[in-house]
PASEBA-1860 file (N, C-alpha, C; in nm, 3 decimals):
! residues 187
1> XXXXXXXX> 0.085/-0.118/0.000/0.000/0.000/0.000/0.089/0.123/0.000 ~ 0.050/0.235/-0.107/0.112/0.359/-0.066/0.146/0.458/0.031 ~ 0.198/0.455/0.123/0.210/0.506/0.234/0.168/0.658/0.225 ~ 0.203/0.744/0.120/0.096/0.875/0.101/-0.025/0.939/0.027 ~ -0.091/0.775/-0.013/-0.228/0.760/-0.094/-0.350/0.814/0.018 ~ -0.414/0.870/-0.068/-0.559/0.973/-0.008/-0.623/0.847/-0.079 ~ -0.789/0.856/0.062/-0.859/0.845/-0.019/-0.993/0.916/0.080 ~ -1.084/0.947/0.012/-1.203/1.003/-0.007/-1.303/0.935/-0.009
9> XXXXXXXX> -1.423/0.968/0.088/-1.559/0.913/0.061/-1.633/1.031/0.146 ~ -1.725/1.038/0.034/-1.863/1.147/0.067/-2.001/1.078/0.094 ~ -2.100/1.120/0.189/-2.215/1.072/0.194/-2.274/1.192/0.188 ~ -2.415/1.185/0.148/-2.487/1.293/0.168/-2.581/1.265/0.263 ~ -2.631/1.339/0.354/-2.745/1.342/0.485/-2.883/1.337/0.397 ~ -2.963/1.181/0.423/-3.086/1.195/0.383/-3.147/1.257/0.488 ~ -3.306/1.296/0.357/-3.344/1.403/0.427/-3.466/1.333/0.518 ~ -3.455/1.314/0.629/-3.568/1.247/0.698/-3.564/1.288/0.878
17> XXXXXXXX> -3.653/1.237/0.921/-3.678/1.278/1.077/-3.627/1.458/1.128 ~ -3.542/1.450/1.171/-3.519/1.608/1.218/-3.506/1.690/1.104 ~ -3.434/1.687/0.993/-3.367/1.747/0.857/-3.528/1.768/0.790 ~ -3.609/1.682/0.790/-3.791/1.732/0.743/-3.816/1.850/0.764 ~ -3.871/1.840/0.958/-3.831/1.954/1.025/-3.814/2.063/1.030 ~ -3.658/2.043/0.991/-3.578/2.141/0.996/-3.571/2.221/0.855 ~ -3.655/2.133/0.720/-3.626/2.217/0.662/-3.805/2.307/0.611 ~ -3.892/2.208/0.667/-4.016/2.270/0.720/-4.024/2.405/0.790
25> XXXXXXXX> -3.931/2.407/0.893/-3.955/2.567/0.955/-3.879/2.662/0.900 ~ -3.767/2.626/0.863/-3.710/2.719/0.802/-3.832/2.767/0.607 ~ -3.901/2.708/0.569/-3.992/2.768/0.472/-4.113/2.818/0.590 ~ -4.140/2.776/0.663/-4.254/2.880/0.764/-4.182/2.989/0.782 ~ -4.031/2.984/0.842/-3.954/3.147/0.878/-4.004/3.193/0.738 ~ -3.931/3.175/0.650/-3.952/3.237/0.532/-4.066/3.289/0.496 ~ -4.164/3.212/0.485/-4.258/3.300/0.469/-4.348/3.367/0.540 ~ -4.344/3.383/0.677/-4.404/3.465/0.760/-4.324/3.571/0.812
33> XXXXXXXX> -4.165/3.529/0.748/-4.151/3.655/0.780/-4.151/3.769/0.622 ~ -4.164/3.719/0.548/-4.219/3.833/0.401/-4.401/3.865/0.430 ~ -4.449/3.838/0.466/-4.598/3.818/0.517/-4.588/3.922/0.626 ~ -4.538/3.916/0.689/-4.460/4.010/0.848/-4.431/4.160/0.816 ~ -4.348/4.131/0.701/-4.262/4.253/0.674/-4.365/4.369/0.564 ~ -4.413/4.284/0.485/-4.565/4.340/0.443/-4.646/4.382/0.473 ~ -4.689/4.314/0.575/-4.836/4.400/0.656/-4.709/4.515/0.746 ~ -4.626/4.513/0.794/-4.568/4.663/0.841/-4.518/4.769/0.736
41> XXXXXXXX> -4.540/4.692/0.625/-4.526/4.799/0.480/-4.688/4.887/0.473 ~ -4.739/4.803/0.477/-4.884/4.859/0.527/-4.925/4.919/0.626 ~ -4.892/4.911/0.709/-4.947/4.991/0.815/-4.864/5.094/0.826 ~ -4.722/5.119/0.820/-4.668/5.232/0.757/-4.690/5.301/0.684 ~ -4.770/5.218/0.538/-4.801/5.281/0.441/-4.633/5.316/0.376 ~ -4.608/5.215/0.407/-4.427/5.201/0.317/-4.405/5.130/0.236 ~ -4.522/5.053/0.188/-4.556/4.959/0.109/-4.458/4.904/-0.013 ~ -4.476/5.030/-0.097/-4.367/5.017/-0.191/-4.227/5.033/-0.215
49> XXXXXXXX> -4.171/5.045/-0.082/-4.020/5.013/-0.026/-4.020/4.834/0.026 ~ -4.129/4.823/0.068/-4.142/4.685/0.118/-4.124/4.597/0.025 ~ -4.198/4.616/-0.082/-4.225/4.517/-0.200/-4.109/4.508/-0.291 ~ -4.029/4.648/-0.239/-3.899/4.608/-0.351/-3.787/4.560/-0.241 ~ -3.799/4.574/-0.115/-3.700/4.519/0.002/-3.735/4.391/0.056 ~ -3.871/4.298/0.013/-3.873/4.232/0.117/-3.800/4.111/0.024 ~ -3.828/4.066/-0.096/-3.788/3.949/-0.194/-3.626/3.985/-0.163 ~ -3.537/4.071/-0.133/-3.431/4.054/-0.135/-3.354/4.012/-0.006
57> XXXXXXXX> -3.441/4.024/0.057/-3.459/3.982/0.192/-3.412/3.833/0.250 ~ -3.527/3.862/0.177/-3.591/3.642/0.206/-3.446/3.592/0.101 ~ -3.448/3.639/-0.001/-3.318/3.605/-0.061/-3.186/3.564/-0.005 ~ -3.132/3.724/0.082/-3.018/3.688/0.182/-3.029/3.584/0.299 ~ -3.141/3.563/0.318/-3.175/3.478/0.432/-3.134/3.310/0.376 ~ -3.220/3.331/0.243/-3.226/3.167/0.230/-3.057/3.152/0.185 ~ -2.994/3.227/0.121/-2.871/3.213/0.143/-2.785/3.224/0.198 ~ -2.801/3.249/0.317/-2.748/3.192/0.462/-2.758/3.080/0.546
65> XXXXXXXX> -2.896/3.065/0.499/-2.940/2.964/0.613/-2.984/2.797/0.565 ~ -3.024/2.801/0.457/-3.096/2.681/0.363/-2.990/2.613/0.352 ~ -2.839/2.614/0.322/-2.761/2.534/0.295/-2.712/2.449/0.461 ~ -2.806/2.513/0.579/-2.773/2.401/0.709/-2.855/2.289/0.668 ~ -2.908/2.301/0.630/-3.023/2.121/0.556/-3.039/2.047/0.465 ~ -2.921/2.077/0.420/-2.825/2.022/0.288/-2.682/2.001/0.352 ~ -2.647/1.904/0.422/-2.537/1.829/0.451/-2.468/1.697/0.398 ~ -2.381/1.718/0.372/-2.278/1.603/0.352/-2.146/1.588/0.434
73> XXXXXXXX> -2.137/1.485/0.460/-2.023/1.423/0.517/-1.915/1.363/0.455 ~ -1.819/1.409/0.460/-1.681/1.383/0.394/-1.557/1.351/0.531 ~ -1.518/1.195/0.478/-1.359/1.169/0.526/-1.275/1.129/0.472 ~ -1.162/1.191/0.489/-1.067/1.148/0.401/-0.955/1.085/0.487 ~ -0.862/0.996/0.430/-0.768/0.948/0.505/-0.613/0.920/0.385 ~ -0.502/1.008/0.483/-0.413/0.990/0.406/-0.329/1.041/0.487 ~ -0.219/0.904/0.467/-0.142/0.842/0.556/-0.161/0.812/0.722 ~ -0.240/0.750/0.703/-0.284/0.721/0.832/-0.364/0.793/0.945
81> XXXXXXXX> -0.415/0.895/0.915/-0.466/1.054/0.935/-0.643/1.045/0.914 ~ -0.718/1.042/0.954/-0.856/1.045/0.921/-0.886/1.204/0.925 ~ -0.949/1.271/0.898/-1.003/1.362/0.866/-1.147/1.385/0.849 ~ -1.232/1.437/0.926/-1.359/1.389/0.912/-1.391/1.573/0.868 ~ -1.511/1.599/0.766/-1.569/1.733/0.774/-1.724/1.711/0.736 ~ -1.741/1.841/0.791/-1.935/1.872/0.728/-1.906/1.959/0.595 ~ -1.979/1.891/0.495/-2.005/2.048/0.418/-2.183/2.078/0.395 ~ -2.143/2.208/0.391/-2.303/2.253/0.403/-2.329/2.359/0.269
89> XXXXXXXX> -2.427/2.265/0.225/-2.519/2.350/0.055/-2.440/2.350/-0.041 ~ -2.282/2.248/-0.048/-2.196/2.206/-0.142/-2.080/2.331/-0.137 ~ -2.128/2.407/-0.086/-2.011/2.531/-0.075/-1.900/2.565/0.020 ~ -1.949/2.587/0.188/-1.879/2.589/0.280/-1.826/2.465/0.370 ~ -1.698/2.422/0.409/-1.657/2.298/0.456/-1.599/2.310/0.586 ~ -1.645/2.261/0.692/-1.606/2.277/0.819/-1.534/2.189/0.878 ~ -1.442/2.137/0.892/-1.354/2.021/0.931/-1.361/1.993/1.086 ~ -1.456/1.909/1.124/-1.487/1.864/1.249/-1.382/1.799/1.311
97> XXXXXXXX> -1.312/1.692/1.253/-1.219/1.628/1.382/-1.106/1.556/1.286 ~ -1.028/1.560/1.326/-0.858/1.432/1.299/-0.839/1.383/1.397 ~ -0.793/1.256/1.338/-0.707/1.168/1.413/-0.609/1.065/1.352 ~ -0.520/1.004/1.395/-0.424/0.898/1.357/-0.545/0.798/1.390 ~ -0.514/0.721/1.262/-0.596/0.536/1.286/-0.512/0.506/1.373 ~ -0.384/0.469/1.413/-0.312/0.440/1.454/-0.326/0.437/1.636 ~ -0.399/0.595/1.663/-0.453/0.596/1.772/-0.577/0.556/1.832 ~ -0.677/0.494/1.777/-0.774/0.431/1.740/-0.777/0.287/1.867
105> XXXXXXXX> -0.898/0.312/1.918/-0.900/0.217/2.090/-0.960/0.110/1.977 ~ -1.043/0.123/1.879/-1.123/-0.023/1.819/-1.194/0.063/1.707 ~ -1.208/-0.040/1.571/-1.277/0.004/1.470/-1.326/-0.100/1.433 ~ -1.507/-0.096/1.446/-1.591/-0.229/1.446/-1.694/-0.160/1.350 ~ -1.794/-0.294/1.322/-1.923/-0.276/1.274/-2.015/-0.237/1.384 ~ -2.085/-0.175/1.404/-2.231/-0.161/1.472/-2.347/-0.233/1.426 ~ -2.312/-0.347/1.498/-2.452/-0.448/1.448/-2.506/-0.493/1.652 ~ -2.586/-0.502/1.628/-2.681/-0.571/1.729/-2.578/-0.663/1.829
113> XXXXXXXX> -2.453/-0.695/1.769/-2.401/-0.831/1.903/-2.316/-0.759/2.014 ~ -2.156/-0.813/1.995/-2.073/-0.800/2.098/-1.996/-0.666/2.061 ~ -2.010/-0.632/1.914/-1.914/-0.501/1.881/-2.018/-0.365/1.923 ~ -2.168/-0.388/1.940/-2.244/-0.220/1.931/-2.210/-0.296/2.137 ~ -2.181/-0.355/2.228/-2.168/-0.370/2.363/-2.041/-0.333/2.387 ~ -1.948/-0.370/2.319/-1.809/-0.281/2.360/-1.811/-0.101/2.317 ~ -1.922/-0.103/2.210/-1.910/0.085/2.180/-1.991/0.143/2.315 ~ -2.051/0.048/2.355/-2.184/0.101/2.461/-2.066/0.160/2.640
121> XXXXXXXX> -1.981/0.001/2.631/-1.890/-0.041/2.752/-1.787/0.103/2.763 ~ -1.762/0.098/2.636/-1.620/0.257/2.646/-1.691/0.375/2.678 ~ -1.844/0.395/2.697/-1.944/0.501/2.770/-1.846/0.662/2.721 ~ -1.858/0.710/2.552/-1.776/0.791/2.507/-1.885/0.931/2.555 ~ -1.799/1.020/2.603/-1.847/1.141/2.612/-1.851/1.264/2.526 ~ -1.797/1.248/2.378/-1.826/1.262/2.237/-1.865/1.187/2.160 ~ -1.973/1.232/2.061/-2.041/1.128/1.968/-2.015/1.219/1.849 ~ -1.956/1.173/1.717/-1.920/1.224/1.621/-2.019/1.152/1.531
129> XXXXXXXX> -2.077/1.208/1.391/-2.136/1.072/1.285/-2.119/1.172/1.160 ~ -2.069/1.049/1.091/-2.048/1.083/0.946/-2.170/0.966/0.866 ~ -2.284/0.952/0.898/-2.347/0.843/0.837/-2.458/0.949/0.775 ~ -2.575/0.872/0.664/-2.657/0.923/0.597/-2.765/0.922/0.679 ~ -2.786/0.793/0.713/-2.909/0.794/0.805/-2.899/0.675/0.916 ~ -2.976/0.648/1.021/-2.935/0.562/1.102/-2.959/0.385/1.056 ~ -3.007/0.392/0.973/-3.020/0.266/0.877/-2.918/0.231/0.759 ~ -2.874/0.314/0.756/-2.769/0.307/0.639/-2.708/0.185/0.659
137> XXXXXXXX> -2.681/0.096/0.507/-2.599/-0.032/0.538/-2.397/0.031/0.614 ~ -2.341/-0.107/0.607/-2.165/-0.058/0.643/-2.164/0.014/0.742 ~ -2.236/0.031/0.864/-2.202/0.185/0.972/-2.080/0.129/1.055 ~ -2.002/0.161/1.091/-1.862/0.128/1.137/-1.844/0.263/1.250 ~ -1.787/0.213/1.370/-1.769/0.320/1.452/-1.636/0.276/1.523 ~ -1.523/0.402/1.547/-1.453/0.421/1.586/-1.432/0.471/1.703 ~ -1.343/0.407/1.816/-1.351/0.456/1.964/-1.198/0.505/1.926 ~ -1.199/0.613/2.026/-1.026/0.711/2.061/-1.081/0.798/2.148
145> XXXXXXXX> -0.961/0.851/2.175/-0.945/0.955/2.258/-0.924/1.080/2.184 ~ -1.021/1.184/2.230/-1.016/1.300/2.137/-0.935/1.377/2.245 ~ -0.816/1.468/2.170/-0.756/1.517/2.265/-0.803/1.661/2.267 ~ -0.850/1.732/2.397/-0.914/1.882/2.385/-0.831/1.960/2.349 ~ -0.858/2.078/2.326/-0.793/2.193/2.247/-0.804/2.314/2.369 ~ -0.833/2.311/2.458/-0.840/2.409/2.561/-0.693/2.421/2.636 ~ -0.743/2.543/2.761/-0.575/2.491/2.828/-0.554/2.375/2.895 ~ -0.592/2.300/2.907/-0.583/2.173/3.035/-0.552/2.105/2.941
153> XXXXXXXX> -0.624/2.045/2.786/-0.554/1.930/2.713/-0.618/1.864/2.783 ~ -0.702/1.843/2.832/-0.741/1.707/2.867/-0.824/1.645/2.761 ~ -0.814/1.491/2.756/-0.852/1.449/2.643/-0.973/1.349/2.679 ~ -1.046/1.374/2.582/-1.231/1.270/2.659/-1.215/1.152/2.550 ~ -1.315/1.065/2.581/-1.344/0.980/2.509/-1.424/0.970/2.392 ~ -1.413/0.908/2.292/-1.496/0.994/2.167/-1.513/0.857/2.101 ~ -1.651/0.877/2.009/-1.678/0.771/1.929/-1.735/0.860/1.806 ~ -1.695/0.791/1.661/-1.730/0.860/1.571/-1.747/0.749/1.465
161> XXXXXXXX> -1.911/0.731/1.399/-1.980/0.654/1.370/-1.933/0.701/1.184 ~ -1.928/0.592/1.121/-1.908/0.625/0.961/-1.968/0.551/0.869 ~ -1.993/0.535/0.752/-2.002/0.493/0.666/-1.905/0.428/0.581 ~ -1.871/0.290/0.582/-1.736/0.254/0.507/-1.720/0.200/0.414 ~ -1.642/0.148/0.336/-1.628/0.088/0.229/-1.484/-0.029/0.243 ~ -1.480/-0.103/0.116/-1.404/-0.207/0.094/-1.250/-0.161/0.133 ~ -1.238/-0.023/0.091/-1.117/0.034/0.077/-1.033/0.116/0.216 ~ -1.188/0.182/0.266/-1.194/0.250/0.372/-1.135/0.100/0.506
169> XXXXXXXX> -1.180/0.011/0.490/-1.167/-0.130/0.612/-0.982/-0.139/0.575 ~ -0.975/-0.169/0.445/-0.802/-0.194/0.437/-0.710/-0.089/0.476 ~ -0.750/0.010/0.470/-0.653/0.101/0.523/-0.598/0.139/0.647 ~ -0.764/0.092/0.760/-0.757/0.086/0.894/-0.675/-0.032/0.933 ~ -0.697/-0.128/0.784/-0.647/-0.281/0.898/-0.489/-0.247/0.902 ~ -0.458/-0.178/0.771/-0.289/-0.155/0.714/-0.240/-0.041/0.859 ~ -0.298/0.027/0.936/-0.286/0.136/1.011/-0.293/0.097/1.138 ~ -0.386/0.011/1.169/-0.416/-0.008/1.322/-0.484/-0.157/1.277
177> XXXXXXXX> -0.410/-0.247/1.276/-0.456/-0.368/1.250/-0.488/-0.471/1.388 ~ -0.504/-0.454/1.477/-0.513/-0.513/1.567/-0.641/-0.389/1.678 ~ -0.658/-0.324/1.622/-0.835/-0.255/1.668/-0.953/-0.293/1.555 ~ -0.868/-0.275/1.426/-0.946/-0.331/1.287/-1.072/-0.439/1.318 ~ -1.183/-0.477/1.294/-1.291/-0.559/1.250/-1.270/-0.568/1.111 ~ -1.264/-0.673/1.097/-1.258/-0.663/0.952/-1.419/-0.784/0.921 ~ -1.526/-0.694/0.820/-1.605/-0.768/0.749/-1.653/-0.773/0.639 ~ -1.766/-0.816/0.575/-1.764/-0.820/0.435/-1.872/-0.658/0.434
185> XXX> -1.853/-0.621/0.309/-1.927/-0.470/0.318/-2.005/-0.454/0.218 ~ -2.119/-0.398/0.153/-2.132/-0.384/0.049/-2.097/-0.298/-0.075 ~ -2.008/-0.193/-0.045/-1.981/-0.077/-0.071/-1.792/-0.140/-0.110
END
């Protein structure tokens, strides 16, 4: 294996349970507040400042805010380095967490037996997820120690749930082969 080969995998966040929601109220904001801003065009009798201010409005808004309910999850790993980020509405990319595989307490499947009872047993006080939805086939979760960024450095326990692939499993096993699960995937 190449010791400074990237590789890349993106999921996108289906849109279901909270993300519905979430993208339900955000079209109620929207339109009660142009509805809002109208009737005080009216009762001002400012009407026709309104009607040319309020569409540009709702404009800046939805382009601020509409791209939080449009998420994807991206990790990349290269050289041994995971890299996990959010991007939001395909534009802005926020890089949530790194780590060495290498530092990695266990990297299992989350299925129903003895591997989702050891994620339960390490009782992590960060929960990270890079998955689409909680059904998604391949979910694979990783236990470590996230080290804090404050002054103390103290470092908590962290679990961060993914989506994996054929390629994504060999790299962990080549990195940290003895936390590795290794199973069959469909991906």
């Amino acid at each position: 294996m190449n010791e400074f080969s990237t590789y890349e995998f993106v999921v996108a966040q289906k849109i279901e349970g909270r993300w519905i929601w979430a993208k339900a109220g955000l079209l109620f904001f929207y339109i009660s507040f142009g509805i809002t801003a109208l009737i005080m065009g009216i009762v001002t009798r400012l009407i026709a400042p309104m009607i040319a201010l309020v569409p540009v409005c709702i404009w800046i808004l939805v382009f601020f805010t509409w791209r939080y309910t449009n998420v994807e999850y991206e990790y990349s790993i290269t050289s041994g380095e995971l890299t996990f980020a959010k991007i939001y509405g395909n534009r802005s990319r926020r890089r949530v967490l790194t780590l060495q595989l290498r530092d990695a307490v266990r990297i299992a499947p989350l299925d129903n037996g003895e591997h989702s009872a050891k994620a339960t047993a390490w009782k992590p006080e960060l929960d990270f997820s890079a998955i689409s939805s909680a059904t998604a086939p391949d979910i694979y979760y990783i236990l470590f120690e996230h080290k804090g960024s404050g002054k103390k450095g103290e470092s908590k326990r962290a679990i961060l749930y993914l989506e994996v692939t054929t390629r994504t499993l060999q790299i962990c096993r080549f990195y940290n082969p003895s936390a590795t699960v290794l199973t069959t995937v469909s991906r």
